[in-house]
C-alpha positions in Angstrom: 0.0 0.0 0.0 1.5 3.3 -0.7 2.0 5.9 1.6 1.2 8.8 -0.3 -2.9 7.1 -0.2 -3.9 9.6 2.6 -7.6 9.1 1.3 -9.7 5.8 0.6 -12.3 6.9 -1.6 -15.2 4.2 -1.0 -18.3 6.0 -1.7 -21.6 5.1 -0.9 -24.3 7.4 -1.8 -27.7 7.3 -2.3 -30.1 10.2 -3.5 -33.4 10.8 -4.2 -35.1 13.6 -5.7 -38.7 14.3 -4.5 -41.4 16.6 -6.1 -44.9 17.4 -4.7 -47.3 18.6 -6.6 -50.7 17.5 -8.6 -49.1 17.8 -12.0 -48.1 13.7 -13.7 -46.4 13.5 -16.9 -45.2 11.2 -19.1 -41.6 10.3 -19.1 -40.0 12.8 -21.9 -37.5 15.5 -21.4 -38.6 18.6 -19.5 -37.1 22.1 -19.1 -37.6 25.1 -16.6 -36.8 23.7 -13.5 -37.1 27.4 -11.7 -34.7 26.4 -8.6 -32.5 23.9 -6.6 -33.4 23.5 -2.5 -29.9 21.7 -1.2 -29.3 19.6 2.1 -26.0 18.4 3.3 -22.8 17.9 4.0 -19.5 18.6 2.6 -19.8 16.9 -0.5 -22.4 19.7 -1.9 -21.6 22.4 0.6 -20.8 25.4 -1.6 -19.7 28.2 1.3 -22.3 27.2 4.3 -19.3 26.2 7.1 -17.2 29.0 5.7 -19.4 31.4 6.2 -20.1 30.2 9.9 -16.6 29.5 10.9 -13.1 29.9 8.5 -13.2 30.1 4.8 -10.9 27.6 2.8 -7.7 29.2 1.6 -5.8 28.1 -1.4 -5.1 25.9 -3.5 -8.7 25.3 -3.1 -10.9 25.8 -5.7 -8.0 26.5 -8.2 -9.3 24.3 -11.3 -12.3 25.9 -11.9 -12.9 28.8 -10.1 -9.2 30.0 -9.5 -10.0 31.0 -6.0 -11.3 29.5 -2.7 -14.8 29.6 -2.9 -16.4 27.7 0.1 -15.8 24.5 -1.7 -13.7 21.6 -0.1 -12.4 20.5 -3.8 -10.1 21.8 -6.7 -13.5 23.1 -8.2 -17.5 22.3 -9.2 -19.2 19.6 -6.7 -21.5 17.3 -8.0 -24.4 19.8 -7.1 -22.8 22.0 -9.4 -23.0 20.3 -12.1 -26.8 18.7 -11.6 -27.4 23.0 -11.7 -25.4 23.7 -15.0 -27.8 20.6 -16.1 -30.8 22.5 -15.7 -29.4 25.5 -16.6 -29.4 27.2 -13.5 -26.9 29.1 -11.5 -24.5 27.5 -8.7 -26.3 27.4 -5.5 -25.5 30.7 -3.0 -25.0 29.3 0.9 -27.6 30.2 2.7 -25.2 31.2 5.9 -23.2 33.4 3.8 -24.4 37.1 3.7 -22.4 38.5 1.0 -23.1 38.6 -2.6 -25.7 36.2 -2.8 -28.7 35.3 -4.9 -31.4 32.8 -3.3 -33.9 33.9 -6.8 -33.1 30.1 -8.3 -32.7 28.1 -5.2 -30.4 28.2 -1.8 -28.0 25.5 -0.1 -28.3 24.6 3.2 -25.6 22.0 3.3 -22.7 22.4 5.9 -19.5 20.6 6.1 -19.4 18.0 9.0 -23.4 17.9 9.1 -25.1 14.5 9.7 -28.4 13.1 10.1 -28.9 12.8 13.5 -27.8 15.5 16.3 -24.6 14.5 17.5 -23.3 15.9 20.6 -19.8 17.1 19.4 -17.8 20.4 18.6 -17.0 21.5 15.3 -13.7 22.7 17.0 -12.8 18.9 18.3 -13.9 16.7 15.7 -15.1 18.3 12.7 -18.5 17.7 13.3 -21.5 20.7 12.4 -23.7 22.4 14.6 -26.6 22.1 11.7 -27.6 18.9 11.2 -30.1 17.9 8.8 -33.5 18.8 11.3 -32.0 22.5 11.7 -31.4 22.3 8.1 -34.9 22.0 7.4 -36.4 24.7 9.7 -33.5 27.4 8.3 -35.9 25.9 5.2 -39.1 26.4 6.9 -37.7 30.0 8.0 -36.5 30.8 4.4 -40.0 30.0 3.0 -42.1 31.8 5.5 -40.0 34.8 5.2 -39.9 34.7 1.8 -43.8 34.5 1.5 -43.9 37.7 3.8 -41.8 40.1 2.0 -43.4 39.1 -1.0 -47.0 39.6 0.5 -46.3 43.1 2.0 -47.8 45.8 0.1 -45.1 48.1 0.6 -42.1 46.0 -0.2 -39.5 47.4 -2.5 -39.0 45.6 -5.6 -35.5 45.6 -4.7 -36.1 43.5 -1.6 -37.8 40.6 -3.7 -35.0 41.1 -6.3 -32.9 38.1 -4.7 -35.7 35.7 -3.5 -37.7 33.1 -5.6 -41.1 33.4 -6.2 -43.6 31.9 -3.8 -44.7 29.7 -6.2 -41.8 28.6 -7.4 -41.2 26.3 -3.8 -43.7 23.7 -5.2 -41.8 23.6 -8.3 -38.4 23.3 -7.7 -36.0 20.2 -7.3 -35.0 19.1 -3.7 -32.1 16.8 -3.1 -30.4 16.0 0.0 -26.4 15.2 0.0 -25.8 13.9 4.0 -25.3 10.4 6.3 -21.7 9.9 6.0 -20.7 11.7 8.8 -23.3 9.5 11.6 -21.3 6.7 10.0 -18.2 8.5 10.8 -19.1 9.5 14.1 -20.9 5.6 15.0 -17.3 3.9 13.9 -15.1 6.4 16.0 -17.0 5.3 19.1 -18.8 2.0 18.7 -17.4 -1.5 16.2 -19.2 -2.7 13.0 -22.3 -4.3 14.9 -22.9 -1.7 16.9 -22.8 1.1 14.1 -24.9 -1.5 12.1 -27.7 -1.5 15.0 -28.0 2.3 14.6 -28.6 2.1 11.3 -32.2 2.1 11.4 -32.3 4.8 13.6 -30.4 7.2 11.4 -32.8 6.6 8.2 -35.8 7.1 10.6 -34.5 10.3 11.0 -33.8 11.0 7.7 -37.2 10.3 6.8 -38.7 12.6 9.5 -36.9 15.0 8.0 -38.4 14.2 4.2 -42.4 14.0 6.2 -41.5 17.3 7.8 -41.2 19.4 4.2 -42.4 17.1 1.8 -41.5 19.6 -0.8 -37.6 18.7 -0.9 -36.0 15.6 -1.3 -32.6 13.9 -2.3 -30.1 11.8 -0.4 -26.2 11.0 -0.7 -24.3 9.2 2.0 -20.9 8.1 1.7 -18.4 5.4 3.2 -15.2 6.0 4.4 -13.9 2.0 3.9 -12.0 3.3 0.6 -11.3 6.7 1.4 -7.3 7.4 1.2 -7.3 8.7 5.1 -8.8 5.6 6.4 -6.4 3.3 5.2 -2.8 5.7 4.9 -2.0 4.6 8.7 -3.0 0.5 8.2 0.0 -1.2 8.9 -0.3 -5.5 8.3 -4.2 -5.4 8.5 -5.8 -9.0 9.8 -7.0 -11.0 6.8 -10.1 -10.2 6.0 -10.2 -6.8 7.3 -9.4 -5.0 4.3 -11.4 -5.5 0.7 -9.9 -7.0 -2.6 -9.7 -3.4 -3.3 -7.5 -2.1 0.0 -10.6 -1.2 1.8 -11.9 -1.2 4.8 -14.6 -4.3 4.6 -16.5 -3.7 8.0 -17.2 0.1 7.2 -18.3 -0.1 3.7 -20.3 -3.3 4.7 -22.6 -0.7 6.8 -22.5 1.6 3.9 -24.2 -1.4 2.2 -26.5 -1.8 4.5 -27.5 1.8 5.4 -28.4 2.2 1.2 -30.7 -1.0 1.2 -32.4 0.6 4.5 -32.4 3.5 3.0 -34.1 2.2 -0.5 -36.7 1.0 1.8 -37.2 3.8 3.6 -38.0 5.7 0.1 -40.2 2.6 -0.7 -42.4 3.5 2.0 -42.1 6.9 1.5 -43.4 6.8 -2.1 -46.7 5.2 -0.4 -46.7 7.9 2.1 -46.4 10.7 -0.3 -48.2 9.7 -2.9 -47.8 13.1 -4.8 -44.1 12.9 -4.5 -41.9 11.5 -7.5 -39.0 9.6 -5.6 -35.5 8.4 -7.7 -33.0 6.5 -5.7 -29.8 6.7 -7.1 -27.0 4.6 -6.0 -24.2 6.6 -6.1 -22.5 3.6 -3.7 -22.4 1.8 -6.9 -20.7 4.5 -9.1 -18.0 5.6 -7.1 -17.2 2.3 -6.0 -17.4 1.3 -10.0 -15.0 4.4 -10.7 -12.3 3.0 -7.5 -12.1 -0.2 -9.4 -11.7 1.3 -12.8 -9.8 4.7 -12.0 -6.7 3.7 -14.6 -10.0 2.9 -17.7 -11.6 6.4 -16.8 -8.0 8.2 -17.2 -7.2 8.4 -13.4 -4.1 7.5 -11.4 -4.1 4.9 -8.9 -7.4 5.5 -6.7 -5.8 6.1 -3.6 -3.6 9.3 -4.4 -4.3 12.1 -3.0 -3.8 15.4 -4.3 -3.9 18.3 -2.1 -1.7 17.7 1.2 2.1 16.4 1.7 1.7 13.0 3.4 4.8 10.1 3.9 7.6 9.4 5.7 5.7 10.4 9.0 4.4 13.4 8.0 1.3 14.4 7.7 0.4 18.3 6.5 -3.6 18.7 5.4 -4.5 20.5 2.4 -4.2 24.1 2.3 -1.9 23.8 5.7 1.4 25.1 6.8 3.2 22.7 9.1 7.3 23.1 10.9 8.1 19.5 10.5 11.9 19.1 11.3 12.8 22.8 11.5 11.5 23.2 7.9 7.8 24.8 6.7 5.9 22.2 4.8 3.1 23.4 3.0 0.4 21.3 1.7 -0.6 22.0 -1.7 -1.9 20.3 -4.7 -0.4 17.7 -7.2 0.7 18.9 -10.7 -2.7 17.4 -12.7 -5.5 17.2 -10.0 -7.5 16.3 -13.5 -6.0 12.6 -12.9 -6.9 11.6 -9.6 -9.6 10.9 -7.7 -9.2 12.2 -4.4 -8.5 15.8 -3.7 -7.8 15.8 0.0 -8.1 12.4 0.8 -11.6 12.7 1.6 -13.4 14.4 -0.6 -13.1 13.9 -4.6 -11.7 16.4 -7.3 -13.7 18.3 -9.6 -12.7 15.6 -12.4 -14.0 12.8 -10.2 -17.5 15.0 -9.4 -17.8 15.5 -12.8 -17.3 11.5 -13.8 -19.8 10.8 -10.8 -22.2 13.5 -11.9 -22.8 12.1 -15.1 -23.8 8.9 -13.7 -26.6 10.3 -11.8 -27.3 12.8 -14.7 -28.1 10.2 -16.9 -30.1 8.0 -15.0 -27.6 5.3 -15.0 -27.5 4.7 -11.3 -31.1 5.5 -10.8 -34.6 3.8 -9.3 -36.6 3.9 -11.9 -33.5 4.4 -14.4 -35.0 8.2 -15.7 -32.2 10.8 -16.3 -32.4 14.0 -14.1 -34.5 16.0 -16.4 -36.6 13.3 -15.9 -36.8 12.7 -12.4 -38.2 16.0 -11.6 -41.7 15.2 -12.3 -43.7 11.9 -10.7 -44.4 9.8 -14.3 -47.5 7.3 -15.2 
């Protein structure tokens, strides 16, 4: 195993993209999706956590946007790319108070958010104060306000200016990007069974959470057994602990299992919300298809890492300046972040978003197998 593979990138993900509403059509191409609602985590956080805490410096967001910009890649997420898609524009934080535009959606997502509340400090482990329940009522709160201003009589047209239109809400996609981190947080604390017996738990939420605003949906979770971090400090690993593949085999076997609870849960949540149009998409099954196939899709080996300077006992994140041995280290980025996978050993690079993206833009991945453009309405 090399020691440069700071970050095992094993994904699981699963989304789902839920619309309420009377209108059925059949299953053809649509246009005019008004706006994008996003929930999450870091993997489709686009400036939320650095707009409540410290911004990202550089060499983030260098590929694509040639600054930091409240990304924790090289440059577009995958929600980024579902929005050029539909020909909308990238998603404004809705923590961040400067220079945005909520007119064609707002993103909610935070890095470090899970699922459930969790009773840890973003200081001490990484772990967000908004989880996916405050999330929703920042949601709630948007909408309501939203409704008011536009409902005064007296409100400037300039205050309305950066907010959708009320009845835009109803027709605008929903997706939810989150779950990886309450599998983080179970494994740091409890071993595979007992993380596997909190599994149900954790998609009950998750689905209190869909029940609560049935006009959102969409849900991405990922597992850390191939991620280049979990595995850069395995030293002569027990047989069987570690996949065909160099990953960690009792973490992405919860992954496994949280998805198939998961599919379930949106099973019954299709005969709850009978109005809603549900797609499950496995992105579990994509990433983990890319990990095995990186050299085919014009990547390096799977578990390079770009950003950071890892090996020989050191260990520098990305973006970071470190004094190892008397000497500055600073961790930047490879040469070609273009050909790998991972961009900071735990979360991909805009080249692997962009592979990934496809899958789930094209319905490859998906439950029933409609492309996005297709998802977006309930069909008969």
């Amino acid at each position: 195993m090399e020691v440069l593979r700071v970050v095992v990138t094993l994904s699981l993900l699963v989304s789902s993209v839920l619309r309420v509403g009377s209108e059925e059509v059949m299953a053809t191409e649509i246009s005019g999706v008004p706006a994008i609602f996003n929930f999450g985590d870091s993997y489709s956080d686009t400036g939320g956590i650095s707009a409540a805490f410290f911004p990202k410096t550089d060499p983030f967001g260098e590929t694509f946007f040639h600054r930091p910009a409240g990304r924790l890649c090289d440059g577009r997420l995958i929600i980024d790319f579902i929005a050029e898609r539909l020909n909308l524009p990238y998603l404004s934080a809705y923590l961040d108070s400067v220079g945005t535009n909520f007119q064609q959606g707002a993103n909610f997502a935070t890095s470090g958010a899970t699922i459930r509340r969790q009773d840890e400090s973003w200081f001490k482990n990484g772990i967000s104060p908004f989880p996916l329940d405050i999330q929703v009522e920042q949601y709630v709160q948007f909408k309501a306000r939203t409704n008011y201003l536009y409902n005064k009589a007296d409100t400037e047209t300039s205050q309305r200016s950066n907010l959708p239109i009320p009845e835009d809400f109803s027709k605008a996609l929903y997706t939810i990007d989150i779950g990886q981190n309450d599998l983080v947080v179970g494994f740091r604390n409890m071993n595979d069974e007992q993380v596997r017996a909190e599994i149900p738990d954790i998609v009950n939420k998750f689905s209190a959470a869909v029940q609560k605003e049935q006009e959102h949906s969409g849900y991405i979770t990922q597992a850390r057994g191939c991620l280049p971090l979990a595995t850069v400090n395995i030293q002569n690993p027990k047989p069987g602990y570690l996949d065909e593949h160099g990953c960690i085999k009792g973490w992405n076997a919860a992954a496994v299992e949280f998805n198939k609870q998961l599919k379930d849960a949106v099973t019954q949540l299709r005969a709850e919300l009978p109005q809603a149009a549900l797609t499950y998409v496995d992105i579990y099954a994509a990433k983990y298809g890319l990990i095995n196939n990186a050299k085919n899709q014009g990547f390096l080996d799977p578990f390079n890492i770009c950003c950071g300077h890892y090996g020989n006992g050191i260990s520098v994140g990305c973006g970071i300046k470190a004094n190892v041995n008397g000497a500055e280290v600073f961790g930047g980025s490879c040469e070609d972040p273009s050909t790998v996978i991972s961009w900071d050993g735990v979360h991909y690079t805009e080249a692997a978003n962009f592979w990934v993206a496809n899958q789930i833009l094209n319905g490859s991945f998906s439950d029933p197998p409609n492309p996005i453009t297709q998802a977006y309405y309930k069909h008969v």
